[in-house]
MISEMI-686871 format. One line per field, with one value per residue: residue number from 1; y negated, z, x of N, C-alpha, C in turn. Coordinates in pm, whole numbers. Layout:
nr [NUM:...] .
n_y [Y:...] .
n_z [Z:...] .
n_x [X:...] .
ca_y [Y:...] .
ca_z [Z:...] .
ca_x [X:...] .
c_y [Y:...] .
c_z [Z:...] .
c_x [X:...] .
END
This chain:
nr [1:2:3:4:5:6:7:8:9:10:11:12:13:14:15:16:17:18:19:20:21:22:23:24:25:26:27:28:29:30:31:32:33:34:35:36:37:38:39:40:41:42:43:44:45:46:47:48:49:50:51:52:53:54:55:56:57:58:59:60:61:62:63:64:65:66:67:68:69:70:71:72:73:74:75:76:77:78:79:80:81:82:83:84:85:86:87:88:89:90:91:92:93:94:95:96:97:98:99:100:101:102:103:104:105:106:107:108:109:110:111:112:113:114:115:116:117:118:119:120:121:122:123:124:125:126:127:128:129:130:131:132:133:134:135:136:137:138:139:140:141:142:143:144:145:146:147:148:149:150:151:152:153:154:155:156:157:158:159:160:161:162:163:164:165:166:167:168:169:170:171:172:173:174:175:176:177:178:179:180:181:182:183:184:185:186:187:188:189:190:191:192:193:194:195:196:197:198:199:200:201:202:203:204:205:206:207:208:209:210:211:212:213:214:215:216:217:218:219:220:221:222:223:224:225:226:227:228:229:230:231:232:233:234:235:236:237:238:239:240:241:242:243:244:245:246:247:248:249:250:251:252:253:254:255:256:257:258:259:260:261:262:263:264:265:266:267:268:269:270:271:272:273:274:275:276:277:278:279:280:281:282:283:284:285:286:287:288:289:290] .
n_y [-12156:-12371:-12363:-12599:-12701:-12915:-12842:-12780:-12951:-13021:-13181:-13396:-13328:-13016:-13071:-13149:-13021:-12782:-12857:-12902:-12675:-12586:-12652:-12830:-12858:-12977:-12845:-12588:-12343:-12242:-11951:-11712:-11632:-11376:-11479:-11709:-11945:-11943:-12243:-12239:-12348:-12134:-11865:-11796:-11579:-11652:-11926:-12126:-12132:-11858:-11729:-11863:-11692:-11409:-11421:-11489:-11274:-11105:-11128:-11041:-11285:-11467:-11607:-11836:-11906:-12122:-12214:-12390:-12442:-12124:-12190:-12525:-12825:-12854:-13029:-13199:-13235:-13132:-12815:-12590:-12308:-12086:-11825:-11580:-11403:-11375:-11477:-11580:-11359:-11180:-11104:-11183:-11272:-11366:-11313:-11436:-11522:-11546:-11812:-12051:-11966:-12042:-12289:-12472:-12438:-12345:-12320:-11909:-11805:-11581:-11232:-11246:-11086:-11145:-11305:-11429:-11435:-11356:-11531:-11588:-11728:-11967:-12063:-12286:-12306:-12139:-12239:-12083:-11858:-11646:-11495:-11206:-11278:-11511:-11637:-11473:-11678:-11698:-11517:-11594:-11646:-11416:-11218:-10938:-10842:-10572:-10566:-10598:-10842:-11210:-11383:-11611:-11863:-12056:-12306:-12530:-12684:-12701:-12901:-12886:-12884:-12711:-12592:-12561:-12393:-12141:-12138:-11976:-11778:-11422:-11276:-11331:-11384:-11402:-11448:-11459:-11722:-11967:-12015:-11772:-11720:-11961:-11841:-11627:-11737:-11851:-11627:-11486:-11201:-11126:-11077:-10945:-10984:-10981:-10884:-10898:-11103:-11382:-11287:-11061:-10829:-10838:-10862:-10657:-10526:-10568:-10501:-10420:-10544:-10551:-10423:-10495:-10500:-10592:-10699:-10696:-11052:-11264:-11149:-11097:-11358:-11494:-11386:-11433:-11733:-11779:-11849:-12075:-12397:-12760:-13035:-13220:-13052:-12878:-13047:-13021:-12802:-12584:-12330:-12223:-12122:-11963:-11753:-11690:-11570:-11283:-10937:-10923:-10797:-10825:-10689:-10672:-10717:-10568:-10754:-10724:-10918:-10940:-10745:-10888:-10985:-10979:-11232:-11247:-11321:-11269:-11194:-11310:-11450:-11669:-11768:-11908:-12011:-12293:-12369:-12518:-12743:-12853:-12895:-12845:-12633:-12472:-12321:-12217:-12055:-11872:-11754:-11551:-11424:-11363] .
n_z [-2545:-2477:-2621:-2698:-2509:-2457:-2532:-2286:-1995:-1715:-1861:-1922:-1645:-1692:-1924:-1824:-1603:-1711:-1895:-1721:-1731:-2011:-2353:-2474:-2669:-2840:-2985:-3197:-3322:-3684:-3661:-3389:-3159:-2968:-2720:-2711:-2515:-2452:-2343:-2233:-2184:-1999:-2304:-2400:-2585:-2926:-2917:-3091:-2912:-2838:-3061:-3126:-2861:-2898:-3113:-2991:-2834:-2993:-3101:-2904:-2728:-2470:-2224:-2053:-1887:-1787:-1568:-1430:-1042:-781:-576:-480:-417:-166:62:-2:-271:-604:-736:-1005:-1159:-1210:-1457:-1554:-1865:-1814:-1662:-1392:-1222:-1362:-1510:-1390:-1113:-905:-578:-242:68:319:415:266:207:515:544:381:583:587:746:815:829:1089:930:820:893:857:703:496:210:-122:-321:-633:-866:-1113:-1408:-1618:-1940:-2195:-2480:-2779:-2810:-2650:-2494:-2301:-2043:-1975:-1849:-1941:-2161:-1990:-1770:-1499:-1484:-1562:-1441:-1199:-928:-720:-455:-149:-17:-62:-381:-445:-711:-839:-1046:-1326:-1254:-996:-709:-401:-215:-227:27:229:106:131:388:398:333:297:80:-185:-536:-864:-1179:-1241:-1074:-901:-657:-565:-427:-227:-95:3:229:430:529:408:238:-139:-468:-788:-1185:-1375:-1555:-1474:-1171:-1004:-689:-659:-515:-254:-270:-419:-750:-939:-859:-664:-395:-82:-7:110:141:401:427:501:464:478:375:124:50:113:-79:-345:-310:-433:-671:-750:-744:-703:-926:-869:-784:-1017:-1199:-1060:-1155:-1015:-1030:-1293:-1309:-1065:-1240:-1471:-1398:-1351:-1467:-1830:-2164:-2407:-2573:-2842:-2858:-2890:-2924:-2873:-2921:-2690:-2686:-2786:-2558:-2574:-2556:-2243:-2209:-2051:-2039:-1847:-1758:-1930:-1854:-1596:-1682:-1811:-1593:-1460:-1249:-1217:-956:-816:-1006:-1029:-762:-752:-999:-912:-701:-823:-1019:-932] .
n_x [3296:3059:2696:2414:2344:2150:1855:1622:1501:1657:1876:2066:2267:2319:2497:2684:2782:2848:2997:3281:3379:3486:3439:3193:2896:2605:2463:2362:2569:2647:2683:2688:2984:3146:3224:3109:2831:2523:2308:2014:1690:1365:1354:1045:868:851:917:1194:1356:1391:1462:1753:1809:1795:2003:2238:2282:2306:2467:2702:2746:2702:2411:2316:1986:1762:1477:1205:1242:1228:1094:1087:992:1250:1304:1246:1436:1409:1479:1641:1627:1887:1990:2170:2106:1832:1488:1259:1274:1374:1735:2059:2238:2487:2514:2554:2635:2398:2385:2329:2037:1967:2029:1835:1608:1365:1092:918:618:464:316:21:-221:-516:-828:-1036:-1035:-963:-742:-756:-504:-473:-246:-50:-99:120:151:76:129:136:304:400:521:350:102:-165:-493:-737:-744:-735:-981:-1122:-1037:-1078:-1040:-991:-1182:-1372:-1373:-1397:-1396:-1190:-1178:-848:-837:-722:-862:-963:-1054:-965:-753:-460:-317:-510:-694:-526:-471:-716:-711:-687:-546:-309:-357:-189:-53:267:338:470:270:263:508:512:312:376:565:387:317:148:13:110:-13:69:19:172:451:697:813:949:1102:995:1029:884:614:298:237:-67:-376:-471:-582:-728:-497:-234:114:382:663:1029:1117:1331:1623:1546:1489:1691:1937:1802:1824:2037:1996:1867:1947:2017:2012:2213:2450:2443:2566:2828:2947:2936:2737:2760:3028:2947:2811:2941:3130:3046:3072:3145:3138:3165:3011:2726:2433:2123:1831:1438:1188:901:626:305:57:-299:-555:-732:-1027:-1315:-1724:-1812:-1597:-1583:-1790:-1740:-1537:-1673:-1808:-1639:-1551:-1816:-2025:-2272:-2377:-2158:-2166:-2404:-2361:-2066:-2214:-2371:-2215:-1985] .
ca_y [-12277:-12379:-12446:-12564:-12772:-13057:-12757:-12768:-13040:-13155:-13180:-13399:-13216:-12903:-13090:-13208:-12889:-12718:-12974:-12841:-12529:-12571:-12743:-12845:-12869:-13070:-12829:-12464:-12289:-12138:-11847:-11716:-11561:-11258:-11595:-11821:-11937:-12064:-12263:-12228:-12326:-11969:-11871:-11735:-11513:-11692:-12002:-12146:-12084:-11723:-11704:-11838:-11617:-11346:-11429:-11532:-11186:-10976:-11164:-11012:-11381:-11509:-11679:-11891:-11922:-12245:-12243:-12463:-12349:-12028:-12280:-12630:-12870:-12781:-13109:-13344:-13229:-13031:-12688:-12565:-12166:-12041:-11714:-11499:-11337:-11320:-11540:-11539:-11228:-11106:-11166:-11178:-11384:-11340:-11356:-11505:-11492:-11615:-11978:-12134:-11998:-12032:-12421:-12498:-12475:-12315:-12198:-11834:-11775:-11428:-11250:-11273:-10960:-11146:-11396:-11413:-11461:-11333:-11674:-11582:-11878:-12022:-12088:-12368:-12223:-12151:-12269:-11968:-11782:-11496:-11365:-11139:-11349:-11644:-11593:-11476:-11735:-11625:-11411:-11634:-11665:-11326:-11044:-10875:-10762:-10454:-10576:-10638:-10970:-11355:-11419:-11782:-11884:-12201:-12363:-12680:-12811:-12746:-13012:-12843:-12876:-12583:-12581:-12458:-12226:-12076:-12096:-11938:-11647:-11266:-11239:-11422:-11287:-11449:-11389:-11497:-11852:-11965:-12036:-11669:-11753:-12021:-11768:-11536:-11848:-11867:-11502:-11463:-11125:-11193:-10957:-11078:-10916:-11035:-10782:-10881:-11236:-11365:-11187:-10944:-10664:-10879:-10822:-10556:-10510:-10501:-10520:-10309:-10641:-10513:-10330:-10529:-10462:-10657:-10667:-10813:-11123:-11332:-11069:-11141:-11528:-11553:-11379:-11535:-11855:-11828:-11798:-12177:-12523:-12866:-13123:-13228:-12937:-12808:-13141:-12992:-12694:-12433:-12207:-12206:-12100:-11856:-11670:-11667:-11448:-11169:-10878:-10931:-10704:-10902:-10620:-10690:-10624:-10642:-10791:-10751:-10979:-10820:-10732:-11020:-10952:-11073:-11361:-11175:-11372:-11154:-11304:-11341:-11550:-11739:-11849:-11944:-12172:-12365:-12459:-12529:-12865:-12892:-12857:-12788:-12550:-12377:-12268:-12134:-11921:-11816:-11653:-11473:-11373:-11294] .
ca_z [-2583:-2448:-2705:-2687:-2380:-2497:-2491:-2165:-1913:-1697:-1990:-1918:-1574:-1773:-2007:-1727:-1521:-1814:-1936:-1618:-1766:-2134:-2441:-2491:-2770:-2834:-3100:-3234:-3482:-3759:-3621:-3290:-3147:-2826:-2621:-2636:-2396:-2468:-2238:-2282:-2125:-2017:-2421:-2421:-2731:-3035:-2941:-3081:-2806:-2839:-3166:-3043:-2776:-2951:-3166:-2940:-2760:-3092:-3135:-2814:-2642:-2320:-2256:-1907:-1869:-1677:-1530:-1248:-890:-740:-446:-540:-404:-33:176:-82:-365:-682:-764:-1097:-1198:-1321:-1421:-1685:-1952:-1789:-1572:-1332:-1138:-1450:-1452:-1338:-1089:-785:-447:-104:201:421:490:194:221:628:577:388:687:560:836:759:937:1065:870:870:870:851:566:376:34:-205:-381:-777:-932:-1310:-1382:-1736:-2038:-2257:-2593:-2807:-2838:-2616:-2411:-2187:-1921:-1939:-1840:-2101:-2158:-1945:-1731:-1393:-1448:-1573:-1374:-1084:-818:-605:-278:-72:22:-202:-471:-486:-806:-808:-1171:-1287:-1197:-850:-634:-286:-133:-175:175:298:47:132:519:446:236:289:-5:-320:-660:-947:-1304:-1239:-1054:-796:-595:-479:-303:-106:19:109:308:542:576:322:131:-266:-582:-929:-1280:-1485:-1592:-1374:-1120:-873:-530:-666:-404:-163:-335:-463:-863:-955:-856:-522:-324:1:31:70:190:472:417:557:366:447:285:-22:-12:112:-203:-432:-264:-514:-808:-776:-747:-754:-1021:-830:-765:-1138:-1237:-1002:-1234:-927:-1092:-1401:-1275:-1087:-1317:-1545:-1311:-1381:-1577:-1947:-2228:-2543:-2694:-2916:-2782:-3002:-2795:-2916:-2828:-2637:-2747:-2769:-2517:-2622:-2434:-2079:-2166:-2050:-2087:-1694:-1708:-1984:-1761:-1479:-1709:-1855:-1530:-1367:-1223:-1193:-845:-799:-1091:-1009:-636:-825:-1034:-882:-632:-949:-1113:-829] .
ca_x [3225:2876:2567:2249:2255:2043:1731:1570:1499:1734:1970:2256:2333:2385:2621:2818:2851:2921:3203:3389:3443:3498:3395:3041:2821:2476:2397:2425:2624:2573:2724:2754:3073:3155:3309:3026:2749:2423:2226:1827:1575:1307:1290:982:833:770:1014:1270:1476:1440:1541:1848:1878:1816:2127:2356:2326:2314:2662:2786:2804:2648:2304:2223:1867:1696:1367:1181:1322:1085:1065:1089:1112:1327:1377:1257:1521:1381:1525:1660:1679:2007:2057:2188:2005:1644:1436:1159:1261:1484:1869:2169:2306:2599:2469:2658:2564:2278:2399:2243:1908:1922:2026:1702:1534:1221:1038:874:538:446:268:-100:-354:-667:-852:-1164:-1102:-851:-743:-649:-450:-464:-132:-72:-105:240:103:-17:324:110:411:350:565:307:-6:-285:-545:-846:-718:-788:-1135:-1161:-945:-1124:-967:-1048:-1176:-1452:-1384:-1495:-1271:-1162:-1037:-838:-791:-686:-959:-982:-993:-937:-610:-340:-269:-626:-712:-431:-498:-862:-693:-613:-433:-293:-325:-147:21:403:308:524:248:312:621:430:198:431:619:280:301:-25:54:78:-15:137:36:270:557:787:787:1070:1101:829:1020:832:462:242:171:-211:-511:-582:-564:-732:-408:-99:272:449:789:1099:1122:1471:1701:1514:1497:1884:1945:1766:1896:2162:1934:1858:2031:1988:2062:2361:2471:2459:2645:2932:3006:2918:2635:2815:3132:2954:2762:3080:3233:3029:3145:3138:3242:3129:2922:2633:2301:1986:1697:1317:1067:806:464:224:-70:-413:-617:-802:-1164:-1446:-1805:-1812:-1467:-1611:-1934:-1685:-1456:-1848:-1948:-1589:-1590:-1971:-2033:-2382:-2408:-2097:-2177:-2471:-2300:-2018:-2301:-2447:-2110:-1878] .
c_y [-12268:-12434:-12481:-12644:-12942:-12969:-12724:-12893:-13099:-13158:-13217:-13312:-13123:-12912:-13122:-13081:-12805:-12763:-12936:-12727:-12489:-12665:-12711:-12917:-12893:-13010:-12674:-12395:-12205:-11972:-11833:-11654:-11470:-11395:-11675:-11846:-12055:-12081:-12286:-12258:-12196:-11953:-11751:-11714:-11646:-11864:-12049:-12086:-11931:-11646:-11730:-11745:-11489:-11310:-11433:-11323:-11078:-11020:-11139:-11158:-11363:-11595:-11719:-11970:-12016:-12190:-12300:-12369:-12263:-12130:-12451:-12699:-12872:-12940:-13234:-13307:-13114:-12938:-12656:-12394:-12152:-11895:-11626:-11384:-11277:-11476:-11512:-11396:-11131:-11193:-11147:-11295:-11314:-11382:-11353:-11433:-11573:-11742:-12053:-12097:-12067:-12202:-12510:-12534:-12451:-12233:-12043:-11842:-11653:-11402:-11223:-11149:-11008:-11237:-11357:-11423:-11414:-11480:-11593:-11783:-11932:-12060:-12188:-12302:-12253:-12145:-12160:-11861:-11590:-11361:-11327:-11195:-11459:-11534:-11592:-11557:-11643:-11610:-11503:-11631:-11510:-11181:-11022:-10775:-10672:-10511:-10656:-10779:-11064:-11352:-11539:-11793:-12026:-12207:-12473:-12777:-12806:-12839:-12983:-12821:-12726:-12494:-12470:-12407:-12155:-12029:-12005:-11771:-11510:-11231:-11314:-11317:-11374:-11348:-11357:-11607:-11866:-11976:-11915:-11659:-11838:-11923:-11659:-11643:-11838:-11730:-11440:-11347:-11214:-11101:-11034:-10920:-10904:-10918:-10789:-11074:-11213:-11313:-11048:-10800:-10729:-10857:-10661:-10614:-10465:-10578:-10511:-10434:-10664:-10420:-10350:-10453:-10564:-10663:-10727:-10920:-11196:-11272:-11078:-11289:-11555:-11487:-11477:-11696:-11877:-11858:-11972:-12306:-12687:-12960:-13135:-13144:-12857:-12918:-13088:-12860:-12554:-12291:-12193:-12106:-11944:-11722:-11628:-11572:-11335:-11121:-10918:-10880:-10768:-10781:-10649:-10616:-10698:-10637:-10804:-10797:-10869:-10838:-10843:-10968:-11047:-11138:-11228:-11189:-11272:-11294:-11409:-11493:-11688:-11849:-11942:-12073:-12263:-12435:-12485:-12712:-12942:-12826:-12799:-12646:-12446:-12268:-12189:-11980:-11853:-11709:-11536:-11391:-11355:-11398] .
c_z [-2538:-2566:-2615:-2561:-2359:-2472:-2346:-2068:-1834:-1791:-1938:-1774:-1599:-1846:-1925:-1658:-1616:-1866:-1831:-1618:-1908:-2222:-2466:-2633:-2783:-2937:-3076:-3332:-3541:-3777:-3453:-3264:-3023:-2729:-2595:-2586:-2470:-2367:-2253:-2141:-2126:-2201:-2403:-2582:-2787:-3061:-3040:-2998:-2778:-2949:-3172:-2934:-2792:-3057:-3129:-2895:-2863:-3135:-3014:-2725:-2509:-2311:-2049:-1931:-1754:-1709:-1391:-1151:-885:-622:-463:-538:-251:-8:26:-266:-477:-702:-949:-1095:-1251:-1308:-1569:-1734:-1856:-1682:-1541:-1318:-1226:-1446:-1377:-1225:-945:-682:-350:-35:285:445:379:206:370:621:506:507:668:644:756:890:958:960:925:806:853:706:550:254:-13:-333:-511:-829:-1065:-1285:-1551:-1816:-2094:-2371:-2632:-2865:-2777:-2561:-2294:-2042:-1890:-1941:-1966:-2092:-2064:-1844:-1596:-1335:-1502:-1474:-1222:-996:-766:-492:-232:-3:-80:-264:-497:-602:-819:-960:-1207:-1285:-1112:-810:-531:-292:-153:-66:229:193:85:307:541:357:246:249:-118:-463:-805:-1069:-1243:-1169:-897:-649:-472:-349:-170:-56:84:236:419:579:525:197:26:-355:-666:-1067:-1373:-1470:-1486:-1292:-999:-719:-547:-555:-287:-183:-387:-637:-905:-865:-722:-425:-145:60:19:148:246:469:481:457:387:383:135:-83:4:-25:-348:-408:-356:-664:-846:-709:-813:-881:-1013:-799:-907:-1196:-1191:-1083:-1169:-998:-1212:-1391:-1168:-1150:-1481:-1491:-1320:-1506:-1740:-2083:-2357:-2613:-2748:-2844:-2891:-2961:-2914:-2862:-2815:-2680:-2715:-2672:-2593:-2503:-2306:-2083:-2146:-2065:-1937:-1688:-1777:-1907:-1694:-1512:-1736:-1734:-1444:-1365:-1227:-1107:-801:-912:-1039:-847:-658:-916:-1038:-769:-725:-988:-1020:-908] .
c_x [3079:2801:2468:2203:2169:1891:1729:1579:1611:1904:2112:2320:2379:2494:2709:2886:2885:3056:3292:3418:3496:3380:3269:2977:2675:2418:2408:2462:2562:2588:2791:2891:3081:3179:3216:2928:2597:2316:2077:1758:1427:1237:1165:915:785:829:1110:1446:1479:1479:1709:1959:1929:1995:2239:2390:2347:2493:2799:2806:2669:2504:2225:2121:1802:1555:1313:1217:1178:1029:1150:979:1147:1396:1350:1347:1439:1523:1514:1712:1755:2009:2091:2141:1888:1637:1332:1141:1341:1633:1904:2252:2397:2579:2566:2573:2434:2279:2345:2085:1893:1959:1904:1640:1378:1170:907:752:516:290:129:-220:-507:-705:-973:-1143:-956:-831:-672:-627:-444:-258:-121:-28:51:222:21:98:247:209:382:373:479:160:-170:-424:-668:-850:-777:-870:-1183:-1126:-1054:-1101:-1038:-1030:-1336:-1468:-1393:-1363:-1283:-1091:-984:-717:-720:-780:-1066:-961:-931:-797:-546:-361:-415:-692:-628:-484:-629:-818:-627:-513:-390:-284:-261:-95:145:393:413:395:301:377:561:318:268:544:541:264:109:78:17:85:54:39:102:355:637:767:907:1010:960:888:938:620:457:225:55:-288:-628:-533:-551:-600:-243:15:286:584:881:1127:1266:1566:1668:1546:1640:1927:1922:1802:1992:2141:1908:1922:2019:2075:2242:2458:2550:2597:2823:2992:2948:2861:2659:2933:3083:2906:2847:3155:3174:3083:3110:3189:3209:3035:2768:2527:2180:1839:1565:1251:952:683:410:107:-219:-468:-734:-951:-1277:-1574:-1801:-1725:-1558:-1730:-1866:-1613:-1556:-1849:-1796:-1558:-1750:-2005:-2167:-2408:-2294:-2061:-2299:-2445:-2195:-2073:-2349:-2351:-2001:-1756] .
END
């Protein structure tokens, strides 16, 4: 039996591709069982939905996890994450072969050894839940990379285009943010700090920025190619059906949410968020305050 698939965005698709495998439910019991499946949207700490999840898996059942595609949206169509028990670079899911990522059609650029600026990214806050998977208030305008070159930080309330920050940039540094992926797309290494983030075998962890990895990257993305799926797609049962096919023994597992981190603000960061969106003042003291 599926629960729970009213939690998370694109809702009825889930109830539909689910209905092609067994009986569906708009709710959740008051007890789980080893047999059944609940569909969540990413429960992060302090949720709802990870109280849930928590339960389902201490009851030995099943738990497929939605979150926005890592790359989304591919030819116009948004992307939906499926995968079981984890998301964003955690989980389970059953990989094919090469012909779904290679029909995208996402060209890769080589990669690129030069740049001025290490671009860190804000990424939107995840209330005040303080899980380690979302990024800790601050941290954008506060973290300081190791490297000799300008540090761009781009908040939400940059104006400047994506695209050329990106073209003016060495390296990318983020929490977990997909932008990542788009910089490793242009062949712009990408750091992450976050615990764990999708395709992270393709990045470095930390800080030492001046000092990325090149890697082969299509063996990663045809993989993960299987990790996400459109609306229509989900409606069809597919990514249900195949993340059902992995092994499953019903045993009870008893999941702890993970430590809460505290907020990142240094006084520095604090200056940086004050004057962001005040253009004359803040070309001022981002000269002053690095």
């Amino acid at each position: 039996m599926f629960w729970g698939v009213t939690i998370g965005k694109p809702g009825s698709a889930l109830a539909e591709g689910a209905g092609r495998l067994g009986t569906v439910h708009m709710s959740t019991p008051a007890r789980f069982e080893p047999d059944d499946i609940a569909i969540l949207w990413a429960p992060f700490r302090g949720t709802f939905r990870s109280d849930i999840y928590r339960q389902i898996r201490a009851a030995g059942g099943r738990a497929i996890i939605g979150e926005n595609g890592w790359l989304s949206p591919i030819q116009g169509r948004k992307y939906v994450q499926l995968a079981l028990h984890g998301w964003n670079g955690t989980g389970d899911f059953p990989a094919g072969d090469g012909n779904r990522w290679d029909s995208w059609n996402v060209p890769l650029r080589d990669w690129r050894r030069g740049g001025e600026t290490i671009l860190v990214v804000e990424q939107r806050p995840k209330g005040i839940n303080l899980d380690p998977r979302a990024m800790p208030p601050g941290w954008a305008q506060s973290v300081a990379p190791r490297t000799s070159r300008s540090v761009v930080r781009r908040t939400r309330f940059t104006e400047a285009p994506l695209d050329r920050q990106l073209d003016e940039a060495f390296a990318t540094l983020t929490w977990t943010s997909t932008v990542a992926i788009k910089s490793l797309i242009r062949g712009i290494p990408a750091f992450y700090c976050g615990p764990h983030i999708n395709c992270g075998e393709l990045m470095r962890r930390g800080l030492d920025v001046d000092n990325p990895i090149y890697p082969e990257r299509e063996p990663v993305f045809r993989r993960y190619a299987w990790q996400q799926w459109t609306e229509e797609e989900i409606r069809s049962g597919e990514p249900f059906a195949r993340l059902l096919s992995l092994p499953h023994d019903g045993r009870p597992e008893i999941l702890i949410d993970p430590d809460p981190v505290p907020s990142a603000w240094t006084m520095a960061g604090r200056v940086r968020a004050a004057v962001a969106g005040r253009k004359p003042l803040d070309r001022i003291t981002q000269h002053l305050i690095g």
